[in-house]
C-alpha positions as CSV (number, residue, x, y, z in Angstrom):
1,X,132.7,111.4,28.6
2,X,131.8,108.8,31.2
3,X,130.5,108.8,34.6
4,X,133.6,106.8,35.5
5,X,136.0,110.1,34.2
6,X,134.1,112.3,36.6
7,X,132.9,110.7,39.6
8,X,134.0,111.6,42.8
9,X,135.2,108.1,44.3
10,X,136.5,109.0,48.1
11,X,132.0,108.6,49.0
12,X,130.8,108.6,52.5
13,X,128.3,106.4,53.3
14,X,127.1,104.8,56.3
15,X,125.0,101.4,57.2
16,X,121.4,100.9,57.7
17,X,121.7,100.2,61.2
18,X,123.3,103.4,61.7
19,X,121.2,105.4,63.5
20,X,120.0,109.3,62.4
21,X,122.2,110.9,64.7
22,X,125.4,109.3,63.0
23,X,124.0,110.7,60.1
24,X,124.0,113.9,61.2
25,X,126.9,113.3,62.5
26,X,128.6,112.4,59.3
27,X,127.1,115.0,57.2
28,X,128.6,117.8,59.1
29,X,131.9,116.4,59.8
30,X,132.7,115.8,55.9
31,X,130.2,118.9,54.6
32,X,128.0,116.1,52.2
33,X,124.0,116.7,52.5
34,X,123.3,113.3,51.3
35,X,124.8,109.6,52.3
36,X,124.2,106.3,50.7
37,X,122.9,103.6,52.7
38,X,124.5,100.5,52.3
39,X,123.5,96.3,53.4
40,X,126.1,94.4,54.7
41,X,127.2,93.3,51.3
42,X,128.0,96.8,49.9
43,X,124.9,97.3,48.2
44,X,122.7,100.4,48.0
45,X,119.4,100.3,49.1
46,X,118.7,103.4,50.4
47,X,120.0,107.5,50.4
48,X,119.3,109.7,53.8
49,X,119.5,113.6,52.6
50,X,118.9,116.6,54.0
51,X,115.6,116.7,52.6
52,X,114.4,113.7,55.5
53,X,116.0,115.3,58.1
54,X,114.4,118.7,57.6
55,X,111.1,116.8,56.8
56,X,111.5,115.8,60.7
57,X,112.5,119.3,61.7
58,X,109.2,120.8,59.6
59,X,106.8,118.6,61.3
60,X,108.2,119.1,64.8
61,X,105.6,122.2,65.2
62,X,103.1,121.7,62.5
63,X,99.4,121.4,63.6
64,X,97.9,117.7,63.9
65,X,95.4,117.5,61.0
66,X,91.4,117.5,62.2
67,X,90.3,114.4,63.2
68,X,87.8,114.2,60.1
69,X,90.6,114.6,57.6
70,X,92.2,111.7,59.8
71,X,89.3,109.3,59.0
72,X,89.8,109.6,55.5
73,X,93.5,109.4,55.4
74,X,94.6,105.7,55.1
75,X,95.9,104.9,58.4
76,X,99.1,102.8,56.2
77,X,100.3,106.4,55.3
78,X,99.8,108.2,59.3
79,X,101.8,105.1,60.3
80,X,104.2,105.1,57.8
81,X,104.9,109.1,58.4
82,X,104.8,108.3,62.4
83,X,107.8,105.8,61.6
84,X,110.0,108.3,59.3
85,X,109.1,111.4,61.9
86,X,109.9,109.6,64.8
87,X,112.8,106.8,64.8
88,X,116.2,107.0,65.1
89,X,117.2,104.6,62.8
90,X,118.5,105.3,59.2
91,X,116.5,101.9,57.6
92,X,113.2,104.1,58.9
93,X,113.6,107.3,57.7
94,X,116.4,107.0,54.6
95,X,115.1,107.0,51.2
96,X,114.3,103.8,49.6
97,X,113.9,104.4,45.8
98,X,117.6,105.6,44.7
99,X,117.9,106.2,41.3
100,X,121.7,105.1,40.3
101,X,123.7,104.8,37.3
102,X,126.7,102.7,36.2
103,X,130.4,104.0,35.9
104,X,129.8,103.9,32.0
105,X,126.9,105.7,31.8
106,X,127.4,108.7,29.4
107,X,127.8,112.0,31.1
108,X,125.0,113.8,29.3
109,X,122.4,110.7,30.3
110,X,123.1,111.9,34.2
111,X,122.5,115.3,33.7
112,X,119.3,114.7,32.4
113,X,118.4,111.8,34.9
114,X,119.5,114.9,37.6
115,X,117.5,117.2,35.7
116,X,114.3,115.2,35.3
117,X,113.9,113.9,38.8
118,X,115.4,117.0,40.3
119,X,118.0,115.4,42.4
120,X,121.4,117.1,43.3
121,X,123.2,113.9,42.9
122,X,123.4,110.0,41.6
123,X,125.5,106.8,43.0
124,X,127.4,105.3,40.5
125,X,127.6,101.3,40.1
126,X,130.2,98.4,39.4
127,X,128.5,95.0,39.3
128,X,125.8,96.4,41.3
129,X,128.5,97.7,44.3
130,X,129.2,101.9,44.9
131,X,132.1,103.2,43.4
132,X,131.5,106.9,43.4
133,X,129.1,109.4,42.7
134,X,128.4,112.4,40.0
135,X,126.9,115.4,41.3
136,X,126.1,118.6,39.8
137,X,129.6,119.9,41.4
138,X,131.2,117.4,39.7
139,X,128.8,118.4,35.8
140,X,129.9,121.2,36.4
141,X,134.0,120.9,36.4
142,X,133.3,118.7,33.7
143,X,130.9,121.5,31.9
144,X,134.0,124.0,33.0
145,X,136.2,121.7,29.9
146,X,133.4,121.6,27.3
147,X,133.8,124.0,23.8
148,X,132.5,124.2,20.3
149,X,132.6,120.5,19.8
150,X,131.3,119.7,23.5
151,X,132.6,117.8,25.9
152,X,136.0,116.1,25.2
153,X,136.2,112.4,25.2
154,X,139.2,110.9,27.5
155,X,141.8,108.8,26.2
156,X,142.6,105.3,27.6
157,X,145.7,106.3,28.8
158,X,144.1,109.7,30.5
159,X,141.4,107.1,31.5
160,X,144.6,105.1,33.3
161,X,146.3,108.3,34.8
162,X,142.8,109.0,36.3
163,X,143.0,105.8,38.3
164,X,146.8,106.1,40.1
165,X,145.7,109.9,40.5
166,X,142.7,108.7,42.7
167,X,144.6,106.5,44.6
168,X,146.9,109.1,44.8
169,X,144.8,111.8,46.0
170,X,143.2,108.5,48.6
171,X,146.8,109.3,50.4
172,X,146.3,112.9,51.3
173,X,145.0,113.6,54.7
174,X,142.7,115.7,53.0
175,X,140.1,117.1,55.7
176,X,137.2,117.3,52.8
177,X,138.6,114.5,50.5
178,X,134.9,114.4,48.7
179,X,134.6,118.1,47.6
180,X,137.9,118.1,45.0
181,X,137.1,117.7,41.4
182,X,140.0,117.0,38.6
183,X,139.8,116.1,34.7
184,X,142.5,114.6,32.8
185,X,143.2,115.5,29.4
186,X,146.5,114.3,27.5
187,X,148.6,114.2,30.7
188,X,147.5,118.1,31.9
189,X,145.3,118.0,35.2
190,X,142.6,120.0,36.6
191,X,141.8,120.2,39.6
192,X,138.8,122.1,41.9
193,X,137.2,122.4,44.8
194,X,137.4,123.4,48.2
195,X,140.2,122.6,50.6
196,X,140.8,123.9,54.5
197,X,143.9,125.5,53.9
198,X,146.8,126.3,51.1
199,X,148.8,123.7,53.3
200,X,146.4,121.2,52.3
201,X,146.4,122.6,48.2
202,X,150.2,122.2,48.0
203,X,149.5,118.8,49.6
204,X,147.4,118.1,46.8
205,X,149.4,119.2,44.4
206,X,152.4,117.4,45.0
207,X,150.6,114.1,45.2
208,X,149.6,114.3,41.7
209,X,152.9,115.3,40.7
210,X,154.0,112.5,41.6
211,X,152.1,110.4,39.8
212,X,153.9,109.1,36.8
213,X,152.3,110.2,33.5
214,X,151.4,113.4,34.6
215,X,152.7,116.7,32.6
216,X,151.7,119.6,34.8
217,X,149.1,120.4,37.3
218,X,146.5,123.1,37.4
219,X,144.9,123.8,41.0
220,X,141.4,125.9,41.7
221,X,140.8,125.5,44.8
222,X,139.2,127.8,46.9
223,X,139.9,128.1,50.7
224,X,136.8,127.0,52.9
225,X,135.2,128.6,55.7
226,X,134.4,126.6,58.5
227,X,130.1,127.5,58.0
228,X,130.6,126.2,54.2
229,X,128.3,123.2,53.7
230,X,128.7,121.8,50.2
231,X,126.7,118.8,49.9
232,X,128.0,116.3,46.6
């Protein structure tokens, strides 16, 4: 199994001259706790998480250090913290080393990339351009499919149904698009998540019953409440 047959594709991601408000912004309207940063070309060079923005909430109160620890910090690094504390623009404050992986990456290499550098979630690549990404919400579903002989191992044509189901699924005005997880396996779908209401899971549904290929369609989605922040 392959990043490419669990990724979620529907990412939100936002430019570098965004600034950290939009950010914000973003991250609450469509519950992520991590964006991508991307240059004008569609590129990643950067991720802005929850993790900088609380960074800047943390230091709001703490103590300024004692002017003799100052001296011996280098005055690069003070500067450098000044900047990511203090601007309101993404370039400043995102991320810069993202680790990524490409869509044929093997499923059990991400988990242990996640794993090692204990990040919650990794952009996925074609020809150097986002695609999608894996979190552990979307290990997991897949983890969900795994028995004795691990994980099962997607046919072309299940590899083919995935595709018109995404676009598929694309159609559906789906309020939090980014949290649903499905797996294909010989025609049969599954499919989790969270959605805002059962009006939006029939909705679901039907969409991928209508793709052609598909033999039947098995939904476990739960129903949202409006505090619920599941980052991908």
């Amino acid at each position: 199994m392959l990043a490419k047959d669990i990724m979620t594709t529907t990412v939100i991601s936002l430019s570098s001259n965004e600034t950290v408000e939009e950010a914000v912004r973003l991250m609450l309207a469509h519950h992520v706790s991590a964006l991508p940063v991307l240059d004008a070309e569609g590129e990643v060079i950067g991720l802005i998480s929850e993790g900088d923005l609380m960074r800047r909430v943390r230091n709001t109160g703490d103590v300024r250090r004692s002017w003799w620890l100052e001296i011996f910090a280098r005055a690069s690094e003070n500067v450098e913290e000044f900047v990511k504390l203090r601007s309101q623009h993404v370039a400043d404050v995102m991320t810069r080393k993202v680790l990524s992986v490409d869509e044929e990456t093997p499923v059990s290499e991400i988990a242990k990339l996640l794993e090692t550098h204990r990040i919650k979630r990794v952009p996925v690549l074609r020809g150097g351009l986002l695609v999608g990404i894996v979190s552990r919400a979307n290990l997991l579903h897949a983890l969900s499919r795994a028995d004795q002989r691990g994980l099962p191992e997607p046919s072309d044509d299940d590899r083919e149904l995935r595709i018109r189901i995404d676009a598929a699924l694309k159609e559906v005005p789906v309020a939090w698009s980014n949290l649903i997880n499905y797996s294909v396996e010989n025609g049969k779908v599954s499919v989790s998540g969270l959605v805002d209401s059962r009006a939006e899971e029939n909705a679901i549904r039907v969409a991928i019953e209508n793709v052609q290929g598909v033999q039947n369609v098995h939904l476990q989605l739960g129903l949202a409440p409006t505090w619920a922040y599941y980052g991908i």
